[in-house]
N, CA, C and O of each residue as an XYZ file, in Angstrom:
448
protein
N       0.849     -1.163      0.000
C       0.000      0.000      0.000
C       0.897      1.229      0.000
O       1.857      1.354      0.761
N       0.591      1.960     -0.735
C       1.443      2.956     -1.353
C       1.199      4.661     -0.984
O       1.979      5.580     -0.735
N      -0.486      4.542     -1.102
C      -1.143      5.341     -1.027
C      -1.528      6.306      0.721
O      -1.913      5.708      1.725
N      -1.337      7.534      0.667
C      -1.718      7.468      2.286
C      -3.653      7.178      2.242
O      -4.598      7.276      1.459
N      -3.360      6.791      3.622
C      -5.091      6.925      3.975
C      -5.920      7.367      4.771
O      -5.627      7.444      5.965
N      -7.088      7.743      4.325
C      -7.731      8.993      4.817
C      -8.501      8.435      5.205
O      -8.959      7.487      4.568
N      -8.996      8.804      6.476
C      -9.536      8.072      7.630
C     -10.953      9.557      8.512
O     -10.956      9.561      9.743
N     -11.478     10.107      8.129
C     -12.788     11.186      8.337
C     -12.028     12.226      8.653
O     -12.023     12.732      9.775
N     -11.058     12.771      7.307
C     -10.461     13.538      7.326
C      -8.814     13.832      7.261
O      -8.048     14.640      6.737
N      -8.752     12.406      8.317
C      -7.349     12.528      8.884
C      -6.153     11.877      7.874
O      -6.358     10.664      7.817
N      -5.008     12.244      7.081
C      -4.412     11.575      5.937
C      -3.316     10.920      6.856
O      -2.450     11.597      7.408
N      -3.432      9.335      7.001
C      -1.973      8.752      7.354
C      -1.431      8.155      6.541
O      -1.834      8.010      5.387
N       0.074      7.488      7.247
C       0.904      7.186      6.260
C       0.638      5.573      6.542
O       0.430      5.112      7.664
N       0.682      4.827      5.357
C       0.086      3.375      5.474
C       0.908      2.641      7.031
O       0.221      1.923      7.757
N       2.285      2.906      7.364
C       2.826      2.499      8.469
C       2.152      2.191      9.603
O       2.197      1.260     10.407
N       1.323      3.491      9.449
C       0.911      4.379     10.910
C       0.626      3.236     11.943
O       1.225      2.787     12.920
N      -0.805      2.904     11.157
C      -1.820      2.159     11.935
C      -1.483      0.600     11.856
O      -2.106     -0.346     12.339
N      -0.532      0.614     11.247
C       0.309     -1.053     11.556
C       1.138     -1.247     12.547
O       1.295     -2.265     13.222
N       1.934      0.293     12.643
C       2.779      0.477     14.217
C       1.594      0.189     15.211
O       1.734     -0.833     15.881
N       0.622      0.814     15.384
C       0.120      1.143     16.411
C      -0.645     -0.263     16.775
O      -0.980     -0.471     17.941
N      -0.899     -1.180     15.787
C      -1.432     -2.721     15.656
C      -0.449     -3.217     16.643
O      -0.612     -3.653     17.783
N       0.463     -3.068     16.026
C       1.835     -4.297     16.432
C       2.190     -3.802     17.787
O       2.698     -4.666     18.502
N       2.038     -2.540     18.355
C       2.902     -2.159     19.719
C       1.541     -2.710     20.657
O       1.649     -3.101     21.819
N       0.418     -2.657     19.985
C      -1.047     -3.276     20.776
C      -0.867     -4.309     20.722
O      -0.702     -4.760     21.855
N      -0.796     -5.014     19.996
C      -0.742     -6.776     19.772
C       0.928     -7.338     21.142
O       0.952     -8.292     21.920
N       1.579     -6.703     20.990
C       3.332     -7.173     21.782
C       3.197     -6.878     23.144
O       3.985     -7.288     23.995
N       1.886     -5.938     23.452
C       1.801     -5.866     24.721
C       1.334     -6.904     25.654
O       1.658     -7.056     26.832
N       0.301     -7.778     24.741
C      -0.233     -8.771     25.227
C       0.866    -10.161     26.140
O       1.488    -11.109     25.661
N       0.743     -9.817     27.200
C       1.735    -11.629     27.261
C       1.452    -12.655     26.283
O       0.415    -13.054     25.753
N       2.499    -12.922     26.208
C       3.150    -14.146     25.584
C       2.895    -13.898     23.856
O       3.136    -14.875     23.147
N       2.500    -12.841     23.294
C       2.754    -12.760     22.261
C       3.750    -11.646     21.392
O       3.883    -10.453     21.668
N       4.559    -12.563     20.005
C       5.037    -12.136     19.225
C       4.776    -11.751     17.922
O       4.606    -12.732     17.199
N       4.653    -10.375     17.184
C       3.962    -10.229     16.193
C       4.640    -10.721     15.470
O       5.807    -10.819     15.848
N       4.368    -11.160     14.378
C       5.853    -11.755     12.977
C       6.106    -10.148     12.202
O       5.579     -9.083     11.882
N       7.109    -10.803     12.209
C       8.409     -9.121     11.515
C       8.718     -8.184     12.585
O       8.881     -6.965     12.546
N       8.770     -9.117     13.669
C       9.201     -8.217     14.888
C      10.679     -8.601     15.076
O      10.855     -9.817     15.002
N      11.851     -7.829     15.313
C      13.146     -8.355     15.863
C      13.115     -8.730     17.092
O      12.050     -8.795     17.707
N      14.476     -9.084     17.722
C      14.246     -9.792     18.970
C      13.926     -8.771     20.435
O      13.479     -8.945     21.569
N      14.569     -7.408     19.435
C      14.522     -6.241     20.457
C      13.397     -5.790     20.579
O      13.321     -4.834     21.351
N      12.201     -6.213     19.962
C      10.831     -5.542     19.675
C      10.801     -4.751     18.737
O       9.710     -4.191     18.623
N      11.755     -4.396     17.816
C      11.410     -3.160     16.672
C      11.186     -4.050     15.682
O      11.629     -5.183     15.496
N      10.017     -3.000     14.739
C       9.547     -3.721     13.865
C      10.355     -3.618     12.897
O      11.134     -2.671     12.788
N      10.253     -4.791     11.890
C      11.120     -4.538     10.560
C      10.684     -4.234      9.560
O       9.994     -5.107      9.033
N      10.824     -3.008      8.849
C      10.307     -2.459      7.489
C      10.687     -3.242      6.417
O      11.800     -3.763      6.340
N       9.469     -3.397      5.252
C      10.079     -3.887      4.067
C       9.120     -5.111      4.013
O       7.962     -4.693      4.038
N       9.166     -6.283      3.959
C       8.726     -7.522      3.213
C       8.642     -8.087      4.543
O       7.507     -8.481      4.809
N       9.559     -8.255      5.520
C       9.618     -8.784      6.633
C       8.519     -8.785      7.730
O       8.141     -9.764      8.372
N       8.014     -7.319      7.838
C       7.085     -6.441      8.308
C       5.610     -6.925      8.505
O       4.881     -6.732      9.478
N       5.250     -7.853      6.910
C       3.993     -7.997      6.417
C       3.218     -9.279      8.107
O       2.646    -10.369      8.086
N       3.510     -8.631      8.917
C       2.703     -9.655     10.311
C       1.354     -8.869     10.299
O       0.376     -9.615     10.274
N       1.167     -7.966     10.306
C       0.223     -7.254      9.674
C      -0.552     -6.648      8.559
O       0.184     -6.135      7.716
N      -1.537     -6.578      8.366
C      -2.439     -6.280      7.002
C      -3.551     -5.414      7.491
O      -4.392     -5.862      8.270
N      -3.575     -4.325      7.105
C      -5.174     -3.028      7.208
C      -5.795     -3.054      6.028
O      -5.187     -3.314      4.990
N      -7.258     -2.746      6.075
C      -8.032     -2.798      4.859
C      -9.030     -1.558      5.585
O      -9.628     -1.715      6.650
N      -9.054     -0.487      4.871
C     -10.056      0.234      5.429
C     -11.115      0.711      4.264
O     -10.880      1.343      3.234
N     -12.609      0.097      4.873
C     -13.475      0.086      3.806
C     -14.045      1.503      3.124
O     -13.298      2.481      3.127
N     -15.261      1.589      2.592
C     -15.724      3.525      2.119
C     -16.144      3.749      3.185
O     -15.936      4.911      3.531
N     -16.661      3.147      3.893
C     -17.046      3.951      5.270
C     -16.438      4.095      6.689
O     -16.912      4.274      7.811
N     -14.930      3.909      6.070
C     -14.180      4.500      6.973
C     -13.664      3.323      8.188
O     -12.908      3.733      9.068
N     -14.004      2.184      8.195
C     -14.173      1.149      9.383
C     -12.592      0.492      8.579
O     -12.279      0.316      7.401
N     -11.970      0.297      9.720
C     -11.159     -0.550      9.475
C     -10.973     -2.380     10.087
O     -11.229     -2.913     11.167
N     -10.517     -2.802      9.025
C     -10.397     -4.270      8.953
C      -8.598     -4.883      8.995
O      -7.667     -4.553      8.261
N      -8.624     -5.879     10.169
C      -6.964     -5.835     10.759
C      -6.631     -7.527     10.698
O      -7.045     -8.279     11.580
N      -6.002     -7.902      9.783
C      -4.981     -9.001      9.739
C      -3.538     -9.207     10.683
O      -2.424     -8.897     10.261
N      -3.787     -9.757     11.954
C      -2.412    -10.020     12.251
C      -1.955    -11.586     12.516
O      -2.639    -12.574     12.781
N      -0.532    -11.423     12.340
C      -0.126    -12.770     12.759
C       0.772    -12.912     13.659
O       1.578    -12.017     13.913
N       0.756    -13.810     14.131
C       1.290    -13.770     15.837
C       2.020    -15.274     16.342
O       1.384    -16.319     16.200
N       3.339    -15.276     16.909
C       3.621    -16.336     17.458
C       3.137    -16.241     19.502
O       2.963    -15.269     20.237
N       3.091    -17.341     19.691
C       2.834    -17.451     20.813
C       3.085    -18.430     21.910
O       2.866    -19.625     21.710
N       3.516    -18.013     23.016
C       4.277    -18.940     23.800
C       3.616    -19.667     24.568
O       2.777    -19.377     25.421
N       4.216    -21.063     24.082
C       3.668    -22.652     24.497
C       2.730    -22.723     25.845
O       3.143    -22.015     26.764
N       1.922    -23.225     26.019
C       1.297    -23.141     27.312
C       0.236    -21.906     27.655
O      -0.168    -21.641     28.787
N       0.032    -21.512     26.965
C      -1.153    -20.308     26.503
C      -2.233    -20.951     26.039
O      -1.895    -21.659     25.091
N      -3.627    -21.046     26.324
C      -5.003    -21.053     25.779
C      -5.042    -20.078     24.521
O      -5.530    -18.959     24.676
N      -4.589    -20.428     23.394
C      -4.498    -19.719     22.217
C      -5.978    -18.945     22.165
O      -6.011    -17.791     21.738
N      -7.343    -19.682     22.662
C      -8.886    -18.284     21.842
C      -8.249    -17.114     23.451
O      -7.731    -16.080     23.030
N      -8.254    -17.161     24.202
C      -8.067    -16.252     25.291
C      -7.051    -14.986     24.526
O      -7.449    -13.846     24.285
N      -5.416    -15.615     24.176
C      -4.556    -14.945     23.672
C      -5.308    -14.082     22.307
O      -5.335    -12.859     22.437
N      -5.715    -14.475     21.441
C      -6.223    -14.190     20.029
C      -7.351    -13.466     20.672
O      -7.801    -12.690     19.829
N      -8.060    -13.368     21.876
C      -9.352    -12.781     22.286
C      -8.479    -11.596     22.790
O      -8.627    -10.610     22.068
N      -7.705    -11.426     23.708
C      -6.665    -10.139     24.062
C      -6.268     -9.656     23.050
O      -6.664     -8.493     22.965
N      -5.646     -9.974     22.182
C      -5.016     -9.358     20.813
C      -5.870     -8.604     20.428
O      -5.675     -7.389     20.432
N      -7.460     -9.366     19.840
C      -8.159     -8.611     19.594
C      -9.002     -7.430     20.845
O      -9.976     -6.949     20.267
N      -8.950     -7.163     21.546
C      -9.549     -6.351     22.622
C      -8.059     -4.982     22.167
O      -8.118     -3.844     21.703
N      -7.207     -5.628     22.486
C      -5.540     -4.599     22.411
C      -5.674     -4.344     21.223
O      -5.467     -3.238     21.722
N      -5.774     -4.246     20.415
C      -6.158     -4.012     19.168
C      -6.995     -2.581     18.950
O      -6.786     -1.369     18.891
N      -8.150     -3.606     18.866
C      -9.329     -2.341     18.646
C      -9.499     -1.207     19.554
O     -10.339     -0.333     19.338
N      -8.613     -1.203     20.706
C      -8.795     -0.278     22.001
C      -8.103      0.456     21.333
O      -8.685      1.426     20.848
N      -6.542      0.286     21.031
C      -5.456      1.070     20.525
C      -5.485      1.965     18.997
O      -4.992      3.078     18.811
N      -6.313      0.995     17.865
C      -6.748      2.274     16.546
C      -8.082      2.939     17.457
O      -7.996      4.167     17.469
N      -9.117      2.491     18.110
C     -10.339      3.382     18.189
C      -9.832      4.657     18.955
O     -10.457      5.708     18.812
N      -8.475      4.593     19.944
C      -8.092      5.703     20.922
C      -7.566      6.713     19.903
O      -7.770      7.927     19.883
N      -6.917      6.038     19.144
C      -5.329      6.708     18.780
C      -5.796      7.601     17.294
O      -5.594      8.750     16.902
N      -6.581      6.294     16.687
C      -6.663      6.809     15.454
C      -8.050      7.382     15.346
O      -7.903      8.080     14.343
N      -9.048      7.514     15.644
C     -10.291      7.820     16.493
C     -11.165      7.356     15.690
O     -12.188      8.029     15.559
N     -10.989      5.611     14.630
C     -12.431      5.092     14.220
C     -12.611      3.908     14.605
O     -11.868      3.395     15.441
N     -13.495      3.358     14.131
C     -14.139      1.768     14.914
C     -13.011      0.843     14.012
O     -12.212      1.182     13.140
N     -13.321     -0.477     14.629
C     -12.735     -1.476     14.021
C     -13.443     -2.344     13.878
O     -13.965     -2.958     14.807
N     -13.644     -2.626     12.412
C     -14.915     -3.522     11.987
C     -14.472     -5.171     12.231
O     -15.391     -5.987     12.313
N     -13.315     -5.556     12.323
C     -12.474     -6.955     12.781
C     -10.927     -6.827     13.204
O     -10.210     -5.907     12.812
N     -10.543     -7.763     13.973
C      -9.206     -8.401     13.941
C      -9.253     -9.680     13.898
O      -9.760    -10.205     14.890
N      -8.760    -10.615     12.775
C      -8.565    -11.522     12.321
C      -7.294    -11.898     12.976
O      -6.339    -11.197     12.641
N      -6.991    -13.080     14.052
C      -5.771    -13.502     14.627
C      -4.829    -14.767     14.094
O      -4.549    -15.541     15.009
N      -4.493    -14.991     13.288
C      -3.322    -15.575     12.500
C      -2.103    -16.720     13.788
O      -1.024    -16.213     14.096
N      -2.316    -17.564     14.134
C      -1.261    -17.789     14.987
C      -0.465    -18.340     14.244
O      -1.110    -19.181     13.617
N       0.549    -18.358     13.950
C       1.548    -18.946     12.951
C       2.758    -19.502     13.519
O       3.603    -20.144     12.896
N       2.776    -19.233     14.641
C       3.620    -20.928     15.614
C       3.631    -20.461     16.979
O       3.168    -19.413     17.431
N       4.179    -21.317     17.514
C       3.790    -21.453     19.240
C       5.664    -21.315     19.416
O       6.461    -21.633     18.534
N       6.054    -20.716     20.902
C       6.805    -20.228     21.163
C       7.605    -21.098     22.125
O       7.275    -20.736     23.254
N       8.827    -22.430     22.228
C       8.569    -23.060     23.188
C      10.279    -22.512     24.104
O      11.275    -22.111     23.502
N      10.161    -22.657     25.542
C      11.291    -22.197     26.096
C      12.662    -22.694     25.973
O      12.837    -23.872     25.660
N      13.656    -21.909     26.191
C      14.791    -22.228     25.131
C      15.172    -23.562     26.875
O      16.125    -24.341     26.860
């Protein structure tokens, strides 16, 4: 996505609201967003894609993430937080609703 997006007025830069996904989603215990380094910064570029926004004509946005998560977790609970951390963090920040978060677990995290 190339384009910025305009959100009831407001023009962001496609990043924006993927930062603000991913620092919502990492807060959660025991989860890791994918295209995250080990330090927590996200990685720009191809790596990055742990996240996906779709925001429809009426302004509602729609949130793809994917997430590793550490072993011994009730994965719907975790994926139920994600989504709560989520939609709390665009409805505050970015000030519209969130029509979904779709939770992706894409491997389990086991201790070294």
């Amino acid at each position: 996505m190339s384009e910025e997006i305009r959100l009831h007025g407001l023009g962001l830069k496609p990043g924006v609201i993927d930062r603000i996904v991913t620092l919502a989603a990492a807060q959660v215990e025991g989860v890791a967003v994918c295209g995250q380094t080990l330090a927590g910064l996200v990685q720009k570029g191809a790596a990055a894609k742990g996240v996906d926004i779709a925001v429809d004509e009426d302004g509602l946005v729609s949130v793809d993430i994917h997430v590793e998560v550490d072993y011994g977790l009730a994965l719907p609970s975790v994926a139920h937080a994600i989504q709560e951390a989520v939609s709390d963090a665009v409805r505050s920040q970015v000030g519209v609703s969130v029509e979904s978060v779709d939770v992706f677990v894409d491997g389990v995290t086991f201790p070294e």
